[in-house]
C-alpha positions, 0 to 999 in steps of 0.5 A: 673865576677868569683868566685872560692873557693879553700879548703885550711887548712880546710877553703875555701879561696874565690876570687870573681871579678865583673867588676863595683861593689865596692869591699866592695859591692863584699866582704860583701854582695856577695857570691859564692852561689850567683855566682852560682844561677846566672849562674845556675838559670839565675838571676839578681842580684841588689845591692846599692853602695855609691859614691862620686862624683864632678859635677861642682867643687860640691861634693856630695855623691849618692846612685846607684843601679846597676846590679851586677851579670847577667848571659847574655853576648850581646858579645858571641854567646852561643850554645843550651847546654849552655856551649859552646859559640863564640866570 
């Protein structure tokens, strides 16, 4: 999970990644700000995604909702400042 902007002919250019979230999710509902005050104000961010799938040779369509955005990472080692971390 990142996101940068990049101030390029007086518009901000964003790229933002968030690993199991649709990417329309990622383009229309998720911000930078939104990045920022997770990391920053240790939130969790919720959103609804729509999915299609088959069960049994049956389609069906499912509405899910996932956890976008956390600031924890169970894989690092994270020091009392915050900033530094181990693997």
């Amino acid at each position: 999970m990142y996101s940068y902007r990049k101030d390029e002919y007086e518009k901000y250019l964003e790229n933002k990644t968030a690993k199991g979230v649709k990417k329309n999710v990622i383009r229309r509902e998720i911000n930078h700000s939104d990045y920022r005050d997770t990391l920053f104000n240790d939130m969790k961010t919720h959103h609804q995604m729509q999915s299609i799938r088959s069960e049994l040779h049956q389609i069906s369509s499912h509405q899910l909702n996932k956890v976008s955005l956390s600031p924890f990472d169970n894989k690092r080692y994270i020091l009392s400042d915050g900033i530094i971390s181990y693997a």
